[in-house]
C-alpha positions in Angstrom: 47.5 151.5 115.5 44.4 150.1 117.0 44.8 146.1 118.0 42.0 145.8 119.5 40.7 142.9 116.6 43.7 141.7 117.0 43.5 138.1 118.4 46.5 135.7 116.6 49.6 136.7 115.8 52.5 134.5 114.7 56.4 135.1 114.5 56.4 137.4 110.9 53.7 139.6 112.9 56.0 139.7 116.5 58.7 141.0 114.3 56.6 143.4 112.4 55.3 144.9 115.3 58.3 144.8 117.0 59.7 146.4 114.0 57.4 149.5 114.0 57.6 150.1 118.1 61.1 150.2 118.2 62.6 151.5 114.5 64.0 154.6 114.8 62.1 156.9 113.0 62.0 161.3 112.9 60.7 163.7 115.6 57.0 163.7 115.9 56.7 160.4 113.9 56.4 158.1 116.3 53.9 155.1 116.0 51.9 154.0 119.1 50.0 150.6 119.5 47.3 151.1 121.6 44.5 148.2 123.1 46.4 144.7 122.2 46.0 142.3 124.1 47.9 141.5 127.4 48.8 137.9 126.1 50.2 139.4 122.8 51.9 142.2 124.5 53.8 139.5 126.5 55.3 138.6 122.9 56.6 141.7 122.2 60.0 142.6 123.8 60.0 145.7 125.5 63.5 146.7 125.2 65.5 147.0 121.6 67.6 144.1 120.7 71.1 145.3 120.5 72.9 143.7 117.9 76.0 141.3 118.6 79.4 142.4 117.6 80.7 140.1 115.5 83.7 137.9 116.9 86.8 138.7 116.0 88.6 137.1 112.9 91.9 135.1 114.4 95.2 136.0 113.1 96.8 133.5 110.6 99.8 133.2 113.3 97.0 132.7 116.3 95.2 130.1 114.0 98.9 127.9 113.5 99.4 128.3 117.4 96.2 126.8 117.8 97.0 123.8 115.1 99.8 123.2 116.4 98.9 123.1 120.2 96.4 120.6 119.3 98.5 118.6 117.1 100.5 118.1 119.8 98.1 117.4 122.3 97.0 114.9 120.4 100.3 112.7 119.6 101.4 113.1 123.0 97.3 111.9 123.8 98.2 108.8 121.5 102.2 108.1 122.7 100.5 107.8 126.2 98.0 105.5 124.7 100.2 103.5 122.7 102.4 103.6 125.6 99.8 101.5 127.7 98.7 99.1 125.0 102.4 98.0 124.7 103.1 97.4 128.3 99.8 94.8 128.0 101.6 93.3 124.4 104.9 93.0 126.5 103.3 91.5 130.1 100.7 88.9 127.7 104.7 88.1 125.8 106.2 87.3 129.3 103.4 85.3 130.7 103.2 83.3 127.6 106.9 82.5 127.5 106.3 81.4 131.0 103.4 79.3 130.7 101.1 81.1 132.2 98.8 81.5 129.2 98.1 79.2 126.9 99.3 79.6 123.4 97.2 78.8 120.5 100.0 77.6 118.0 97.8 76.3 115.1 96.6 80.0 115.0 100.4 81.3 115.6 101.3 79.0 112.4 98.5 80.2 110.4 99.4 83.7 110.7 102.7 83.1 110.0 102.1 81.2 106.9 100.2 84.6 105.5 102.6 87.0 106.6 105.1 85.2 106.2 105.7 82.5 103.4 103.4 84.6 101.3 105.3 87.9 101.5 108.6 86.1 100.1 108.3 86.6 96.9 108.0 90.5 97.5 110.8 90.2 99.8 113.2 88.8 97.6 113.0 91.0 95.2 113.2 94.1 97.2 116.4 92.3 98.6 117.3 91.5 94.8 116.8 95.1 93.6 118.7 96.7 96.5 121.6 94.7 96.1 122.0 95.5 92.4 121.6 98.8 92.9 123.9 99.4 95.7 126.7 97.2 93.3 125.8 99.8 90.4 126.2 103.1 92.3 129.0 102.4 94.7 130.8 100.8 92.0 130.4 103.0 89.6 132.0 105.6 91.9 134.9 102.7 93.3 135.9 102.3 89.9 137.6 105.8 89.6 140.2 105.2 92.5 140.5 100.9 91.6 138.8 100.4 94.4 136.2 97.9 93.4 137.0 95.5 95.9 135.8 97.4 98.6 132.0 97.3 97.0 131.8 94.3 98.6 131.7 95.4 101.9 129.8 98.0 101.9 127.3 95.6 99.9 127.5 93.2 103.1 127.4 95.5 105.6 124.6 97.7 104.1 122.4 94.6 103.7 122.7 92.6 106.6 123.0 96.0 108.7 120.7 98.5 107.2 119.2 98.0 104.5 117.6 94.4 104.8 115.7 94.7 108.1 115.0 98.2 106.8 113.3 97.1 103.6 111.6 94.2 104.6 110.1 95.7 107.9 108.9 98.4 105.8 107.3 95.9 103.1 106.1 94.1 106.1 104.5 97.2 107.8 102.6 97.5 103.8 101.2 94.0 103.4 101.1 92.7 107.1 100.5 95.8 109.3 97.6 97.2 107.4 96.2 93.5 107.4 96.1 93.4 111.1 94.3 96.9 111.6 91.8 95.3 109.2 91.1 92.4 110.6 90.8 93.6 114.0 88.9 97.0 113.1 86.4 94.4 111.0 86.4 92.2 114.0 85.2 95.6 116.3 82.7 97.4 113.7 81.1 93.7 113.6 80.9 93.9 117.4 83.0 90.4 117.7 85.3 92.4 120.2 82.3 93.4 122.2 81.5 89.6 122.3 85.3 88.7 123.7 84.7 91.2 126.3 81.1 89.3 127.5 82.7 86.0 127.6 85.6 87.3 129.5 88.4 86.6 127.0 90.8 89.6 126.7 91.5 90.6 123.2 95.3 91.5 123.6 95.4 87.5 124.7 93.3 86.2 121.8 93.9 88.9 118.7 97.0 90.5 119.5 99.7 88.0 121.1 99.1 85.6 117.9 100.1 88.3 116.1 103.0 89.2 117.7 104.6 86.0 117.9 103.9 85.1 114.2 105.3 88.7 113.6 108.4 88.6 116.1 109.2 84.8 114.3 108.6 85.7 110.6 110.5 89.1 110.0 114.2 88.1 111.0 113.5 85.2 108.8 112.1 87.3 105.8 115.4 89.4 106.8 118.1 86.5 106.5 116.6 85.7 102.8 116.4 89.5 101.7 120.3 89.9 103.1 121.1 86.8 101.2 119.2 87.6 97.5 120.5 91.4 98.2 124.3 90.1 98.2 123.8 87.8 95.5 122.8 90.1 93.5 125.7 92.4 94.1 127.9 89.8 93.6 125.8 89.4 90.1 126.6 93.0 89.3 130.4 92.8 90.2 130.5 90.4 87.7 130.7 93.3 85.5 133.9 95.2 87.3 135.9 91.6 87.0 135.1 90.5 90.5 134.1 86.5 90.7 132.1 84.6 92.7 135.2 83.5 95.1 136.4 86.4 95.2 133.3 88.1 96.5 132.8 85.2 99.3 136.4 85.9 100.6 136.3 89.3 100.8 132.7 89.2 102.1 133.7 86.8 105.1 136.6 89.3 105.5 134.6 92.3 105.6 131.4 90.7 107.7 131.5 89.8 111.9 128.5 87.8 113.3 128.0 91.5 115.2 126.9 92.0 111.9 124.3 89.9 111.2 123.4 90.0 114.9 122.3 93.8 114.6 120.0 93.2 111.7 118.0 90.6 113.7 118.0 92.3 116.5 116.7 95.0 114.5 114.7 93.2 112.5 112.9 91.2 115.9 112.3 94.9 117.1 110.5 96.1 114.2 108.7 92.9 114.1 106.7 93.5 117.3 106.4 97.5 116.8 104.5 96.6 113.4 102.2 94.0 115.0 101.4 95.9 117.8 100.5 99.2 116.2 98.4 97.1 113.5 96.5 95.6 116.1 96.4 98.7 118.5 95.1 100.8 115.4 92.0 97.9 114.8 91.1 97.9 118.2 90.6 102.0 118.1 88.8 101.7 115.1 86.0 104.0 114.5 82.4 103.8 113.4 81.6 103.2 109.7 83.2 101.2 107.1 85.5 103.6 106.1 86.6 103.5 109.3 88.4 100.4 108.1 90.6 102.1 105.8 91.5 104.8 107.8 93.0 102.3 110.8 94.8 100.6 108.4 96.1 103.7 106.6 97.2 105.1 110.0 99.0 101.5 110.8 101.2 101.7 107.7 101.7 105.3 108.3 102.6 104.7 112.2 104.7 101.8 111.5 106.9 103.0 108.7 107.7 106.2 110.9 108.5 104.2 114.2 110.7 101.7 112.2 112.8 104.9 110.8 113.0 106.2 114.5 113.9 103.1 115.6 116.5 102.4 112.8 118.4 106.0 113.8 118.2 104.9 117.4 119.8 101.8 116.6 122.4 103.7 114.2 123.4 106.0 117.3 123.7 103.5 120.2 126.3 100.8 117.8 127.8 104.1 116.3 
């Protein structure tokens, strides 16, 4: 092939002469390119390209080990995190309950009132429901051996124990957690948090210990009215197995210690400041994008609900 004319070439042309130097063709059928052009010839490789083997498919196993590791990775990335941002909640708590930062109450009140005195109606009737249906089952099965007296304890105790900072800290986590996360992750994507940080105002100190307090005041109280509407509506239900009013106080009292009702606010006071702080910790690491939004506060409710369970089977093992 004479390229002597030949003067442009573009990249379909580099291939195609690449193509016809270097194809592998039979003996005495070779093709030569003779007078191109020193700049052109700089175009054409000299060597043949060797084709890349392709990589290797991973094993299903390999590709589990790998989801895994890095599953793992990233909750223990995020327990170190969380870790951190809860030593701050717990060091801005102590210097507030010792005066050394001031406390915005008219905001503390504010948050209260929405987390708080709004969420009663849902609260008493989770409380309601659990009540009658712990009277149902239990006495359905305590009627068989005459033994429907004892429903009443095991009403009391499973309410004021278990079942009514359980419920409403998991009905909290739902309406007030994911609240939080939205707020705050609004407050970020809007760049108000970036504003707090150029005035010198720490958001932990102005978003989050509000928060906390409002959350640390409002759930044992939610929890004393769901204990209260869960037994009164066993006692309701007893009504059917011939047990009366009196006769369900005096066995309750009999049944019940303060211990009691001690454990379920301690529990409940717990769970109060683990659903603040992850709500608030989840809008401060919120992403880009409005659906960023959604996801924090998805993630609080998640986070929250699992932590209160973990919690609540710490709890059951250390006053076993």
């Amino acid at each position: 092939i004479n390229a002597a004319k030949l003067t442009f070439i573009d990249n379909t042309g580099i291939a195609f002469l690449y193509d016809i130097r270097h194809r592998e063709r039979a003996e005495n059928a070779e093709i030569t390119i003779t007078h191109l052009s020193e700049k052109l010839e700089l175009l054409i490789p000299d060597k043949k390209i060797q084709p890349q083997a392709p990589e290797p498919t991973p094993s299903t196993l390999t590709t589990f080990i790998e989801g895994l590791g890095k599953s793992i990775h990233e909750q223990c990335t995020y327990v170190s995190v969380m870790y951190h941002f809860l030593f701050e909640c717990v060091v801005a708590l102590a210097r507030s309950f010792f005066g050394k930062e001031r406390v915005r109450w008219v905001e503390i009140l504010a948050i209260a009132t929405q987390a708080g005195a709004n969420a009663i109606p849902i609260v008493l009737l989770i409380g309601f429901l659990m009540g009658v249906i712990i009277a149902f089952e239990i006495g359905l099965v305590a009627q068989q051996f005459g033994a429907v007296i004892f429903v009443v304890d095991g009403i009391g105790i499973s309410m004021f124990r278990e079942l009514g900072p359980l419920m409403t800290a998991i009905v909290f986590a739902g309406r007030t957690g994911a609240a939080f996360a939205a707020e705050i992750g609004t407050q970020k994507i809007n760049e108000e948090i970036n504003a707090l940080h150029t005035f010198g105002i720490d958001p932990v100190y102005f978003l989050v210990l509000p928060r906390l307090l409002a959350s640390i005041v409002v759930l044992p109280l939610l929890t004393v009215l769901a204990d209260i509407i869960g037994v009164f509506g066993g006692a309701i239900v007893l009504l059917k197995f011939d047990i009366g009013f009196l006769q369900f106080y005096q066995q309750l009292l009999n049944s019940l210690t303060s211990w009691d009702f001690i454990i379920g606010l301690i529990k409940a006071t717990t769970f109060g400041f683990i659903i603040a702080a992850i709500g608030c910790e989840r809008g401060l690491t919120t992403g880009i994008g409005s659906s960023a939004v959604g996801l924090s506060a998805t993630s609080a409710v998640v986070s929250s609900i699992i932590w209160i369970v973990v919690i609540d089977g710490f709890f059951a093992v250390l006053i076993s």
